[in-house]
VEXVO-186466 format. One line per 3 residues: their letters; for each residue x, y, z of N, C-alpha, C, CB. Coordinates in steps of 0.02 Angstrom, whole numbers, plus 50000, padded with zeros to 5 digits. Glycine has a CB too. Layout:
BEGIN
A	X Y Z X Y Z X Y Z X Y Z  ...
***
This chain:
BEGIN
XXX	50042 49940 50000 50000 50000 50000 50044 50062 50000 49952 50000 50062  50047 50123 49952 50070 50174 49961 50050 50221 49989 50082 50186 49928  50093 50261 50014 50092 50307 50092 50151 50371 50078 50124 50245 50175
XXX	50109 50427 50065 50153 50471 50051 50152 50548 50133 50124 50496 49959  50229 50546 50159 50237 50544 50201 50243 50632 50212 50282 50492 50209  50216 50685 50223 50235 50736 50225 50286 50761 50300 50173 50767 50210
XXX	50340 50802 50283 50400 50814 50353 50385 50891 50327 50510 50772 50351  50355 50929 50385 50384 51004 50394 50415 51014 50427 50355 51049 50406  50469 51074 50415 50534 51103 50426 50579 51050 50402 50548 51125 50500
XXX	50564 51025 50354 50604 50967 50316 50664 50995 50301 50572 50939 50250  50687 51056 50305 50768 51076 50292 50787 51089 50364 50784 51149 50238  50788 51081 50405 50814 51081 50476 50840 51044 50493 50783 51085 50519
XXX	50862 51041 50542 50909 50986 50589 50895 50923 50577 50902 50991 50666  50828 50924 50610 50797 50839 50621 50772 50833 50554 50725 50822 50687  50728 50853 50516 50714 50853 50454 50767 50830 50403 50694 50912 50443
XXX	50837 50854 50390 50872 50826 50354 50914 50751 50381 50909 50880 50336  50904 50748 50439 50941 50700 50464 50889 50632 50445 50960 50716 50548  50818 50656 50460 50771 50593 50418 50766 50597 50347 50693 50592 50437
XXX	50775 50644 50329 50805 50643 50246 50863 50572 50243 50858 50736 50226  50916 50610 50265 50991 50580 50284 50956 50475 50299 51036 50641 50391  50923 50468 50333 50913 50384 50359 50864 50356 50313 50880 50372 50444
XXX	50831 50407 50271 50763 50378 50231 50806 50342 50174 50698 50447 50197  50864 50401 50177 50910 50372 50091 50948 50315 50114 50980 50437 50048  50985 50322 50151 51049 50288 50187 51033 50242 50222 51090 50328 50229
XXX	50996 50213 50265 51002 50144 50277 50948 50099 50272 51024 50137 50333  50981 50059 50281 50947 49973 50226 50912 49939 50279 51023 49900 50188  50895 49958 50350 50859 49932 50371 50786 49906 50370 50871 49949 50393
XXX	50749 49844 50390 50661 49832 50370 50652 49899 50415 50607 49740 50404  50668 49900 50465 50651 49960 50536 50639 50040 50540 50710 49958 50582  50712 50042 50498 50733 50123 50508 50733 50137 50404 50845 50135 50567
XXX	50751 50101 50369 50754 50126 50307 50683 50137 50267 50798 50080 50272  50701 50160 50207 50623 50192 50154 50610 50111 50144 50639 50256 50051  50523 50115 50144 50473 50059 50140 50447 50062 50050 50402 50077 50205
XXX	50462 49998 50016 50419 49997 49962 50343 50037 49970 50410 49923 49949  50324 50088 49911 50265 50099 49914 50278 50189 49953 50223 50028 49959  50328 50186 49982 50324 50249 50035 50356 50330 49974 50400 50224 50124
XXX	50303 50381 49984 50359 50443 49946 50350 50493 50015 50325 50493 49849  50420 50482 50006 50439 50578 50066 50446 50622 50068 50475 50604 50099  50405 50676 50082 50406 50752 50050 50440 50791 50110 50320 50789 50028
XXX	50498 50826 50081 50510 50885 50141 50503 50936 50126 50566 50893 50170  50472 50969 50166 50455 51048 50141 50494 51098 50167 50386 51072 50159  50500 51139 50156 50535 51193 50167 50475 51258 50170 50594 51198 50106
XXX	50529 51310 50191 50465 51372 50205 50444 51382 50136 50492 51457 50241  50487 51369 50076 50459 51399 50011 50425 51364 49985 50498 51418 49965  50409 51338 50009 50334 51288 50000 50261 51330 50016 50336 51215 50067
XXX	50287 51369 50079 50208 51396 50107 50237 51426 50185 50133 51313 50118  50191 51459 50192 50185 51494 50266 50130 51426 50295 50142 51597 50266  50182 51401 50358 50134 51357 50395 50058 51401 50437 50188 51318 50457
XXX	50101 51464 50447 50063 51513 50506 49998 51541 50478 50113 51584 50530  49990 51518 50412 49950 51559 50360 49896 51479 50341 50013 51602 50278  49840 51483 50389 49774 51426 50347 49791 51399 50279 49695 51468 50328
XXX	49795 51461 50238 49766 51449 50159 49834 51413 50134 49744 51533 50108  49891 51426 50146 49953 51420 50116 49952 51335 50159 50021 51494 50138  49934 51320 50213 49933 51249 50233 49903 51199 50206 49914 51243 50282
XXX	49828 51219 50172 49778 51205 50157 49811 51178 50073 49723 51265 50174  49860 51220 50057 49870 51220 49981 49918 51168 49991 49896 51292 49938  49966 51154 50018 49985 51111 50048 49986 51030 50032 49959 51127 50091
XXX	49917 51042 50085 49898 50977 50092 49875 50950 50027 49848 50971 50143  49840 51000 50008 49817 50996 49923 49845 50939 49879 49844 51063 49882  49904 50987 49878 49950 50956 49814 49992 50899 49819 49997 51003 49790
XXX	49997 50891 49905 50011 50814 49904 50001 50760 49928 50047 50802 49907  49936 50792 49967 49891 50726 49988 49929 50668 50047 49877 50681 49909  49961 50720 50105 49993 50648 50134 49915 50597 50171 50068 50675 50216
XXX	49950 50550 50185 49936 50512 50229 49955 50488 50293 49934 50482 50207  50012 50537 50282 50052 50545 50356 50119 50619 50378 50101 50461 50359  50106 50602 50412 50133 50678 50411 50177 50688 50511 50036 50749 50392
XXX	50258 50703 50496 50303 50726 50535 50291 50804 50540 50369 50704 50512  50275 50811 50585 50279 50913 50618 50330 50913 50655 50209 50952 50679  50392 50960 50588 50435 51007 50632 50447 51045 50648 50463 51015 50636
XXX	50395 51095 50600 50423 51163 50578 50394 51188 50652 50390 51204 50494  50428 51228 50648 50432 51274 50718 50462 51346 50725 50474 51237 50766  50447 51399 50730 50481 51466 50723 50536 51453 50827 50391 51556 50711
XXX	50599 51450 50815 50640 51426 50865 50689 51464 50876 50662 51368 50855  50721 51477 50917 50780 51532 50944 50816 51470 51012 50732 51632 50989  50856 51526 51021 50906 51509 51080 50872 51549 51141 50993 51536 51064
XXX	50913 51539 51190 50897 51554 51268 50888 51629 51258 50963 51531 51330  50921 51672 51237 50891 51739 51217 50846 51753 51201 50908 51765 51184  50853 51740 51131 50764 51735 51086 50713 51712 51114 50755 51690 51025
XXX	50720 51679 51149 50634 51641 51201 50639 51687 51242 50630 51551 51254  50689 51735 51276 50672 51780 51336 50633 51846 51296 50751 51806 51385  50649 51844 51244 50654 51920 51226 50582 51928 51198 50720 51942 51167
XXX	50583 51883 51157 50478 51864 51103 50462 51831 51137 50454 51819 51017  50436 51821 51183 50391 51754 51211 50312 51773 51181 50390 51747 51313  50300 51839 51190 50230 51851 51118 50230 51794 51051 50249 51943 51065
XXX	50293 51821 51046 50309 51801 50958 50299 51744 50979 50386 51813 50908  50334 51690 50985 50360 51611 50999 50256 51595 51015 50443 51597 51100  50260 51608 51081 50212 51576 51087 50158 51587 51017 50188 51596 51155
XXX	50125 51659 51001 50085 51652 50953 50095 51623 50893 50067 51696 50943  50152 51625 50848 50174 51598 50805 50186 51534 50805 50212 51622 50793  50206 51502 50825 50199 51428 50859 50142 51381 50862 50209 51433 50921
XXX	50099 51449 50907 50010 51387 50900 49992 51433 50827 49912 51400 50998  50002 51448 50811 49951 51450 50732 49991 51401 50690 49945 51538 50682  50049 51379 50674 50079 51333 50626 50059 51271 50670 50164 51345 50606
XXX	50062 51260 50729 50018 51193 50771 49948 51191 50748 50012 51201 50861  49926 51229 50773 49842 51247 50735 49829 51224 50685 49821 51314 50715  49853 51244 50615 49867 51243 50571 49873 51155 50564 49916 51292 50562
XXX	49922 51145 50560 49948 51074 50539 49893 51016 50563 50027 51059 50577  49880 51031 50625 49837 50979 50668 49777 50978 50627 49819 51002 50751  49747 51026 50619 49676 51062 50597 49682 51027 50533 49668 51156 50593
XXX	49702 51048 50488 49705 51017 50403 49737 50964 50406 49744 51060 50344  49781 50937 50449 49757 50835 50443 49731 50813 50458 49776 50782 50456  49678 50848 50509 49622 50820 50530 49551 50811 50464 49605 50868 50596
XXX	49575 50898 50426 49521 50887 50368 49532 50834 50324 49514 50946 50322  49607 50821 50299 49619 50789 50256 49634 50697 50267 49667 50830 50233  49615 50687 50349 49602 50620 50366 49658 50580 50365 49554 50593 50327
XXX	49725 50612 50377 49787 50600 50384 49776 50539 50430 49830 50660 50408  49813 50469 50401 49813 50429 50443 49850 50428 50526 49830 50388 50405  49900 50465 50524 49939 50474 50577 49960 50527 50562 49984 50430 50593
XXX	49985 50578 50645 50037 50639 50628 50080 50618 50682 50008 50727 50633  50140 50635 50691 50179 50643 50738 50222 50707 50757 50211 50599 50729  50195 50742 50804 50239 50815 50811 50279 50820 50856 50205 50874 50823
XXX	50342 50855 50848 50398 50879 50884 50381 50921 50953 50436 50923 50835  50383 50895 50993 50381 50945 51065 50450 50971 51086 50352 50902 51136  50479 50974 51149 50550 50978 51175 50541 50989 51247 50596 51036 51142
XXX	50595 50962 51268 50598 50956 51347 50592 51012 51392 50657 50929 51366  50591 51095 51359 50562 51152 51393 50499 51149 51411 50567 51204 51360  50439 51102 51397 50393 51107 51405 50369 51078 51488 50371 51083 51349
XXX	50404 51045 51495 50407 51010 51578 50409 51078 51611 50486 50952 51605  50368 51067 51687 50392 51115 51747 50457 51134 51758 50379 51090 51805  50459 51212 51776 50520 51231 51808 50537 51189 51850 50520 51288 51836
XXX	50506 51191 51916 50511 51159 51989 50475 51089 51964 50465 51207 52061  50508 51052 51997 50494 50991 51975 50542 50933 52004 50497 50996 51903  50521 50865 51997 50587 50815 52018 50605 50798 51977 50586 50759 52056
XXX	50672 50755 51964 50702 50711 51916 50713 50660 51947 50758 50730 51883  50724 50614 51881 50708 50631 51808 50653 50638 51790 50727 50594 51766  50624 50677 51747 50562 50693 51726 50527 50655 51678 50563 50749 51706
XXX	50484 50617 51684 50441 50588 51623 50368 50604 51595 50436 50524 51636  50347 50577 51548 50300 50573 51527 50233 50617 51542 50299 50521 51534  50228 50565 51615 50181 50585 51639 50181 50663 51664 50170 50541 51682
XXX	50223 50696 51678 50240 50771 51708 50247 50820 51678 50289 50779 51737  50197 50811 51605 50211 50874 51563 50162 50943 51598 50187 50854 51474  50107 50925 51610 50071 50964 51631 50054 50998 51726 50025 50932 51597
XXX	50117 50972 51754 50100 50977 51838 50150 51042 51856 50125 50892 51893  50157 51095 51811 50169 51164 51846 50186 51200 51776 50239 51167 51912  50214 51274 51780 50228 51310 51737 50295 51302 51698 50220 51361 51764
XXX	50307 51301 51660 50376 51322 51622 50407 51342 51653 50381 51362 51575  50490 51327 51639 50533 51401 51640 50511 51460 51632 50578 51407 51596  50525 51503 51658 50514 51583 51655 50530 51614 51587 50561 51621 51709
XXX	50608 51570 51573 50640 51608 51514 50611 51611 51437 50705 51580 51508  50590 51528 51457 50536 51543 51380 50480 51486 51375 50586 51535 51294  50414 51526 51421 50365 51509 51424 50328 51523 51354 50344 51533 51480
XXX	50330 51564 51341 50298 51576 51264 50320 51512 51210 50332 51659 51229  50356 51504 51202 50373 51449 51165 50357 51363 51182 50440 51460 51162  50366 51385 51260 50359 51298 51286 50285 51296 51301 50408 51270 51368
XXX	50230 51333 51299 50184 51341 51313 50150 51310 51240 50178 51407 51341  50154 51354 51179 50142 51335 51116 50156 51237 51112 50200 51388 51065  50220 51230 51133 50230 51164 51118 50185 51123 51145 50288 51144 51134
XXX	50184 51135 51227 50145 51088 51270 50064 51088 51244 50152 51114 51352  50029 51131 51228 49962 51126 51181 49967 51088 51143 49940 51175 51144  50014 51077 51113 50019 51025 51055 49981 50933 51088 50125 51021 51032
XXX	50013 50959 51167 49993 50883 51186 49917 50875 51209 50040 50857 51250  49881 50932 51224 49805 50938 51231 49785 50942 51170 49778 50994 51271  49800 50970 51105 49756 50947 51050 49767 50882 51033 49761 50984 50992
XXX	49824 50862 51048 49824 50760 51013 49775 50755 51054 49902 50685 51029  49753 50757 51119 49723 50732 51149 49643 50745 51140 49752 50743 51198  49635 50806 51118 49574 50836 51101 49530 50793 51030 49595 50918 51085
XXX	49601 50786 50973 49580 50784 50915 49552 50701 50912 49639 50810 50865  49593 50666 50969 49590 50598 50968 49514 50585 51004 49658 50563 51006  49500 50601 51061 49423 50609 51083 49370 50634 51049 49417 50645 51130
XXX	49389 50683 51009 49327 50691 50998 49314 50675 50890 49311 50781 51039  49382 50666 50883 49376 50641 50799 49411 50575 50779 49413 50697 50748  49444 50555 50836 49485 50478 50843 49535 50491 50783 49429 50396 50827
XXX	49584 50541 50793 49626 50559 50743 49689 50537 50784 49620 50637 50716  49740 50518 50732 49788 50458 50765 49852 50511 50766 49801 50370 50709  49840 50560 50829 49900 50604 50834 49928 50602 50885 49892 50663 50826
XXX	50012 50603 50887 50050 50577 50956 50099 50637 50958 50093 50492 50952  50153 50617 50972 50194 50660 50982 50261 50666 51040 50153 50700 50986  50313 50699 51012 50385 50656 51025 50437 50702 51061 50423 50630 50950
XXX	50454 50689 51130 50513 50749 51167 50563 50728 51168 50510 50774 51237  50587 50746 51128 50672 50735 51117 50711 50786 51182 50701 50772 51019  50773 50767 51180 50802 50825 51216 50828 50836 51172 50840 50826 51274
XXX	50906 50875 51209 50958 50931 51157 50985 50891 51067 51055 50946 51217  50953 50915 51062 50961 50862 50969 51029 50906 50953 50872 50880 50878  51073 50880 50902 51136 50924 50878 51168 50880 50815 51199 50936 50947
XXX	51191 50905 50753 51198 50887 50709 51200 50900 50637 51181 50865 50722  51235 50887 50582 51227 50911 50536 51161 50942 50509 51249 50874 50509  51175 51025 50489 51118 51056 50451 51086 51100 50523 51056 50987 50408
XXX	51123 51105 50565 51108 51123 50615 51100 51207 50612 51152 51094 50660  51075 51256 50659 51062 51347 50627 51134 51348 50664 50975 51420 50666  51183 51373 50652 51228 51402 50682 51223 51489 50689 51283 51377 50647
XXX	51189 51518 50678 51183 51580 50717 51186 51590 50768 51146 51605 50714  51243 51639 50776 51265 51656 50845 51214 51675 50903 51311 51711 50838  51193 51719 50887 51119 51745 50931 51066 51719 50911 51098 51819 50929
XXX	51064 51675 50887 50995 51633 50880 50992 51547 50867 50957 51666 50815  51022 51540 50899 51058 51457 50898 51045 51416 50973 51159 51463 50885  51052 51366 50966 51051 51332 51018 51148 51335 51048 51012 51252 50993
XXX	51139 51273 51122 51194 51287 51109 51262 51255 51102 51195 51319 51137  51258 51207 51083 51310 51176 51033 51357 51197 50966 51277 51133 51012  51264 51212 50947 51299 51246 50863 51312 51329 50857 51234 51231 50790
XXX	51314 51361 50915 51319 51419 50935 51392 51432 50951 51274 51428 50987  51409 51398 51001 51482 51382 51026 51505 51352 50980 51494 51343 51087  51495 51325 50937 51537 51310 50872 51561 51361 50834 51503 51273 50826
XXX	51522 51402 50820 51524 51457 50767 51550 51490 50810 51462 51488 50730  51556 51496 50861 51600 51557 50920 51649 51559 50932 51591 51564 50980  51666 51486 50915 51761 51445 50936 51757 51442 50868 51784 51348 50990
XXX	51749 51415 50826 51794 51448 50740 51805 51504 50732 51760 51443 50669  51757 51573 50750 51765 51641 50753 51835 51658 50792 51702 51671 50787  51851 51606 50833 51907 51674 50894 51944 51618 50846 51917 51685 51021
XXX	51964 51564 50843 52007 51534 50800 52050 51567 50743 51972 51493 50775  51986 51571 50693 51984 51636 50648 52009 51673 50643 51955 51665 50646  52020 51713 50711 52025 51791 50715 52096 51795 50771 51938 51832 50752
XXX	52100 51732 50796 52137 51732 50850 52133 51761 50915 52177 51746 50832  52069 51765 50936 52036 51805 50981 52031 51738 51048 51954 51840 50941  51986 51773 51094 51983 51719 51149 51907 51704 51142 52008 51746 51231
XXX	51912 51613 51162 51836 51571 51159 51821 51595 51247 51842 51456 51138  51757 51634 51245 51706 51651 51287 51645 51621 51282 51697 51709 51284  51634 51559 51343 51586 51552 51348 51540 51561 51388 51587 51523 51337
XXX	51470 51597 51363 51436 51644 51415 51409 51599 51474 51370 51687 51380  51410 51587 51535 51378 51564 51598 51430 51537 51627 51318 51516 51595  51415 51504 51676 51477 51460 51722 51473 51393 51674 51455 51438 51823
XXX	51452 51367 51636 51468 51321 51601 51449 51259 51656 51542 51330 51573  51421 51254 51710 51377 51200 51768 51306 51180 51746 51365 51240 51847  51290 51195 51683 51205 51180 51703 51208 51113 51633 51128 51275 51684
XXX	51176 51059 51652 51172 50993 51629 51121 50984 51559 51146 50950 51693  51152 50938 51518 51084 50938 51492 51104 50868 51454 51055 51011 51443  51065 50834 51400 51066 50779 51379 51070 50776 51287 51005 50748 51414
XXX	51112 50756 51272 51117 50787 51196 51097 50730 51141 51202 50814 51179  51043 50720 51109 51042 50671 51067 51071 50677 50997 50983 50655 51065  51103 50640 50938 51128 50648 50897 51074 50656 50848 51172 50607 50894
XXX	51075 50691 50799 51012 50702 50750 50988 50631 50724 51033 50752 50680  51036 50604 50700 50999 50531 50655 51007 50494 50699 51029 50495 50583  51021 50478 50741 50986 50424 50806 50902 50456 50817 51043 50435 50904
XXX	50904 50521 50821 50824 50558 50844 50776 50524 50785 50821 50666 50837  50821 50533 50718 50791 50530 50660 50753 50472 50641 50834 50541 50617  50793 50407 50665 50774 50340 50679 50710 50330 50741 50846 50304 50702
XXX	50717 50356 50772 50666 50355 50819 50612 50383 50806 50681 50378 50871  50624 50423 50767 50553 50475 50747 50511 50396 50683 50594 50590 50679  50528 50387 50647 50543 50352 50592 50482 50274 50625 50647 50340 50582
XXX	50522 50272 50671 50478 50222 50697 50448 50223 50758 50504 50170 50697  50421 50298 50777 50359 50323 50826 50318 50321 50750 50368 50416 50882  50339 50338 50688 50285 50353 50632 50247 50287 50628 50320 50375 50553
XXX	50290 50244 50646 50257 50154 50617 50218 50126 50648 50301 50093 50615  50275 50120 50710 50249 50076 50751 50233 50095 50827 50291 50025 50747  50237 50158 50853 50209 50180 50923 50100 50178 50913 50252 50285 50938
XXX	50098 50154 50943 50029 50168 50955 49984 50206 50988 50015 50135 50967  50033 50251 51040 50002 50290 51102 49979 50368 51073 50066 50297 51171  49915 50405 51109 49928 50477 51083 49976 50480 51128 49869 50537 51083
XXX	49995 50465 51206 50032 50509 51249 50088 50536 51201 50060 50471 51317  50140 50569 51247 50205 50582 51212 50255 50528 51241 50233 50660 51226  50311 50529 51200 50353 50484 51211 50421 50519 51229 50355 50441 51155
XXX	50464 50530 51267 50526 50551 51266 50572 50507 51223 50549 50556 51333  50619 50539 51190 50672 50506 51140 50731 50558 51181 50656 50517 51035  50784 50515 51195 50834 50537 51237 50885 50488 51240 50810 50551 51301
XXX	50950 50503 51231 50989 50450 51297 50975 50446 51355 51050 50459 51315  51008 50403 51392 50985 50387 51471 51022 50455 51531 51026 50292 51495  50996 50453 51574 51011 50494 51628 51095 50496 51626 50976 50463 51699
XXX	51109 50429 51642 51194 50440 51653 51241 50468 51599 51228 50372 51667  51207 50472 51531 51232 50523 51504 51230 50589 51477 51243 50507 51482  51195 50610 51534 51188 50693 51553 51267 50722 51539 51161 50708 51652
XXX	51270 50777 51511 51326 50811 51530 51353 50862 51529 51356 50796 51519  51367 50910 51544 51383 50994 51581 51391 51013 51504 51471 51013 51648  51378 51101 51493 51396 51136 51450 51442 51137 51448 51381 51179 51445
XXX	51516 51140 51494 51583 51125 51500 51588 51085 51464 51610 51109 51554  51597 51028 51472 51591 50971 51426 51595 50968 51343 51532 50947 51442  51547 50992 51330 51510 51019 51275 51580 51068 51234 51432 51069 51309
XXX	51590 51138 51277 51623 51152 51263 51684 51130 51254 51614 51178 51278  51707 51098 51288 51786 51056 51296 51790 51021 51228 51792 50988 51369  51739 50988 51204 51730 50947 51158 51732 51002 51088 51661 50902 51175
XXX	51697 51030 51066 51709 51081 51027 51763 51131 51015 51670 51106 51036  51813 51120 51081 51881 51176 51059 51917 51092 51050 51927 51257 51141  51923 51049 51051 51958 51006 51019 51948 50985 50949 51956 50962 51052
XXX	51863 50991 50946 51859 50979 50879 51884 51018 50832 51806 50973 50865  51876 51082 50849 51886 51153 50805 51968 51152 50809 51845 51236 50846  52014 51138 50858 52079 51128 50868 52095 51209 50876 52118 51082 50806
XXX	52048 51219 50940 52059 51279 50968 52103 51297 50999 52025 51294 50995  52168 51346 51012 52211 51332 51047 52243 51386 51090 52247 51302 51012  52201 51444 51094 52206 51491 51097 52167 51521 51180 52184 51508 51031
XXX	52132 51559 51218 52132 51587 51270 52054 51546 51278 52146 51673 51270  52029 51511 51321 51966 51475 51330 51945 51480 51404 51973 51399 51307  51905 51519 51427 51858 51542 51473 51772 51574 51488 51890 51576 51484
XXX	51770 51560 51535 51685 51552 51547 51660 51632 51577 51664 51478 51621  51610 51659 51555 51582 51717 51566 51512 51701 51616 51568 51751 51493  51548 51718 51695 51491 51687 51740 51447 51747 51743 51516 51658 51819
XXX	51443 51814 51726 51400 51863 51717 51319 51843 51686 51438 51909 51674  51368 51791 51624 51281 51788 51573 51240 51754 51612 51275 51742 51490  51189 51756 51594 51110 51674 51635 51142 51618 51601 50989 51674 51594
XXX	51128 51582 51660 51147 51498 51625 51084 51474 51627 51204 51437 51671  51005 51495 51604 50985 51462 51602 50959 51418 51678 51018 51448 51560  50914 51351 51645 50883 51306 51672 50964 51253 51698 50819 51275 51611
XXX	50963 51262 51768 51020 51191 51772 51023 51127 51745 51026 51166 51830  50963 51104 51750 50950 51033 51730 50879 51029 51708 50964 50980 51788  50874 50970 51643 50819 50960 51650 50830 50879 51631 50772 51009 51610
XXX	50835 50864 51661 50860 50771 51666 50797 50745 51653 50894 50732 51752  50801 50697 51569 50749 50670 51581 50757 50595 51579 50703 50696 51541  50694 50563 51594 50686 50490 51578 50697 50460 51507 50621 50474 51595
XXX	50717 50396 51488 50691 50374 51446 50676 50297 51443 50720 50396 51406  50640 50285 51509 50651 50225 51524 50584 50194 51485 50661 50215 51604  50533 50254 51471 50481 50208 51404 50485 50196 51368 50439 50214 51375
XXX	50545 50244 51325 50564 50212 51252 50606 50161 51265 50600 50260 51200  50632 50122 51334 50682 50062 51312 50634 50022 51334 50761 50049 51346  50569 50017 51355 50515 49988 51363 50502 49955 51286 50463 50038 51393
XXX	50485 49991 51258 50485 49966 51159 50535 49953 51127 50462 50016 51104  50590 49977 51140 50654 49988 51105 50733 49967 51150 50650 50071 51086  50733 49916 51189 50775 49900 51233 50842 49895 51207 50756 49847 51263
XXX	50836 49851 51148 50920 49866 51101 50936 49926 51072 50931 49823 51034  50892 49982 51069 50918 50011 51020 50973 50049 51044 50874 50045 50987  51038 50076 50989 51095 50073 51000 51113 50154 50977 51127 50012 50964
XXX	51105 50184 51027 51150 50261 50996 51186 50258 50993 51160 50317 51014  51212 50322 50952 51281 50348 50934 51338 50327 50999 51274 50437 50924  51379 50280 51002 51407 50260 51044 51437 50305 51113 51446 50231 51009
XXX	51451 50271 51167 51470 50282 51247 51532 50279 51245 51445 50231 51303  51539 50336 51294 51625 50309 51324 51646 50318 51387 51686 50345 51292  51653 50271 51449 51665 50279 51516 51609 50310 51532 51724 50313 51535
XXX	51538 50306 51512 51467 50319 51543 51465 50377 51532 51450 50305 51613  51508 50412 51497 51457 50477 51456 51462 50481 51385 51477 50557 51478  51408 50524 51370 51392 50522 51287 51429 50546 51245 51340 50551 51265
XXX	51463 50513 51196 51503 50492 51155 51527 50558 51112 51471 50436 51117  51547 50608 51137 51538 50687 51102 51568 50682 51021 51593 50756 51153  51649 50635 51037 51705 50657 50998 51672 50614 50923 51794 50629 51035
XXX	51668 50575 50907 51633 50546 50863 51573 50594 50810 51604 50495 50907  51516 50607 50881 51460 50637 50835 51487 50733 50828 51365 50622 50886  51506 50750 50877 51543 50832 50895 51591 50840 50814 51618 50831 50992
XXX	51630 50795 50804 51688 50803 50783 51625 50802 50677 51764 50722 50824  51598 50767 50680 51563 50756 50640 51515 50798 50612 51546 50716 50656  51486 50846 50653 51455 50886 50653 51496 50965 50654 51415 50866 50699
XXX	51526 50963 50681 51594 51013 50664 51619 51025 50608 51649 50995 50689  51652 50950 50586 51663 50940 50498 51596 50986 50437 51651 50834 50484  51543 50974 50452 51507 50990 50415 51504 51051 50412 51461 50968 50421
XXX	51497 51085 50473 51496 51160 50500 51554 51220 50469 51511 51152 50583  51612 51168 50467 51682 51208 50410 51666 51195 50345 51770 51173 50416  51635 51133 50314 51647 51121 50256 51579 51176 50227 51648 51034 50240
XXX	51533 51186 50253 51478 51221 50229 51459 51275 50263 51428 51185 50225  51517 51341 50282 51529 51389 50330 51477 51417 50291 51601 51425 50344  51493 51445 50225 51475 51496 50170 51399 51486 50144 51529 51488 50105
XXX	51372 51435 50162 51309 51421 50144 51254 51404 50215 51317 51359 50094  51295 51377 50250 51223 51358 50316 51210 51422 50339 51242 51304 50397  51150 51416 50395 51128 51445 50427 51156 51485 50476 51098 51417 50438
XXX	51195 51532 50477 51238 51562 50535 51240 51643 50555 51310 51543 50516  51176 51667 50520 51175 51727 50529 51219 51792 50501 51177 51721 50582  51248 51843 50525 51285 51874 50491 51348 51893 50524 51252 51922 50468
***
């Protein structure tokens, strides 16, 4: 039976990285299915935020299933600064997407949430069940607010139209095709572009906060694989976390350390404890997805933390080889 698969924000991070596994591997599991066509869209396709331009959309290619990524997204700044923007812009391309696969009787959707949407105050590790038992972060409620709706309309659309919509919390995703803009980046691919700059220039790598606050980094096409087969074979509306495990949490330090080696930084490297660091932790579970998925095998471990130099070093590569063309602002 053919099944034509629609991905918005199909030129993004996670979007190209399921590009990247749809072509590339030969698995029954994770690779392209006889019968299957995959559309990625891009903004020049249509304004998601805009009904009519969604609507036209759906039109012309008729999925039957459909990945939601697109997302209007910033860094720890940008969520402080628009939380108007984020949040409104956000639920109308949610709106939007949910709404017209619901007209068009989309067999399944699966949409992108993120681990800002959990309570500030809260325990760890955080799962599943704890999306909705307090407020956001402060810093960017507008945005995590938009997302977390996402999990009351699956829930809405499924009660009251039995529409087969779920939806997926990854944590810190990082990887080729990634935005490297400095002020509007996450922050991996931020501090990348910041340590090639002083490299560059021969200047000193400053990184803004004490570099103490934790977080959990998944590799794009490990996410990509997982997404791939929440499309198949998950059955739940709840949400699902997609993550490595707790023990390989690991400091922005870290992070950074890993990136002035990759970059073969060699020059003056210190931490700016003035800036906000942000949320310390947001440690999550992923003990449901090894509930379904007990073998599955990320981007490899080393001495019980996550495997930086491998996927870092890899994602770095890409970041030099395609300075002049990605996403990096000005």
């Amino acid at each position: 039976m053919s099944s034509v698969i629609l991905v918005t924000g199909g030129s993004g991070l996670v979007g190209k990285a399921i590009e990247w596994v749809i072509e590339n591997d030969k698995s029954e599991r994770f690779g392209k299915k006889e019968g299957e066509q995959w559309i990625f869209l891009t903004s020049k396709d249509g304004d998601l935020r805009q009904r009519e331009d969604t609507e036209a959309i759906f039109k012309k290619y008729k999925p039957t299933h459909v990945i939601h990524l697109a997302a209007v997204v910033g860094g720890l700044f940008k969520n402080m600064k628009y939380k108007l923007d984020m949040l409104r812009e956000n639920m109308l391309i949610n709106d939007n997407v949910l709404d017209v696969s619901k007209e068009f009787k989309v067999d399944k959707l699966v949409s992108c949430l993120s681990t800002c949407i959990f309570p500030d105050k809260t325990t760890y590790p955080i799962d599943e069940t704890m999306v909705h038992d307090g407020p956001p972060h402060e810093s960017n409620f507008g945005y995590a607010m938009a997302k977390r709706m996402i999990d009351v309309q699956n829930k809405a659309y499924n009660e009251q139209y039995g529409c087969n919509f779920t939806s997926v919390i990854p944590t810190n995703i990082f990887g080729p095709h990634d935005n490297y803009d400095l002020e509007d980046s996450h922050v991996l691919p931020g501090l990348t572009h910041k340590c090639y700059l002083a490299k560059k220039n021969n200047t000193p790598f400053i990184v803004g906060g004490t570099g103490k606050p934790l977080r959990q980094f998944i590799y794009s096409r490990d996410l990509a694989k997982l997404f791939i087969w929440v499309l198949r074979e998950y059955k739940e509306t709840e949400p699902i976390i997609l993550s490595v495990g707790e023990k390989d949490e690991v400091s922005i330090k870290d992070v950074a350390d890993a990136i002035v080696d990759a970059v073969g930084f060699q020059g003056e490297y210190s931490f700016d404890t003035t800036r906000a660091d942000g949320q310390y932790k947001k440690t999550a579970s992923n003990e449901k997805l090894l509930k379904y998925l007990p073998d599955f095998e990320f981007t490899p471990f080393n001495v019980g933390m996550y495997h930086f130099d491998i996927a870092v070093k890899e994602s770095t590569q890409w970041f030099l080889e395609n300075y002049e063309t990605c996403r990096r602002g000005h």
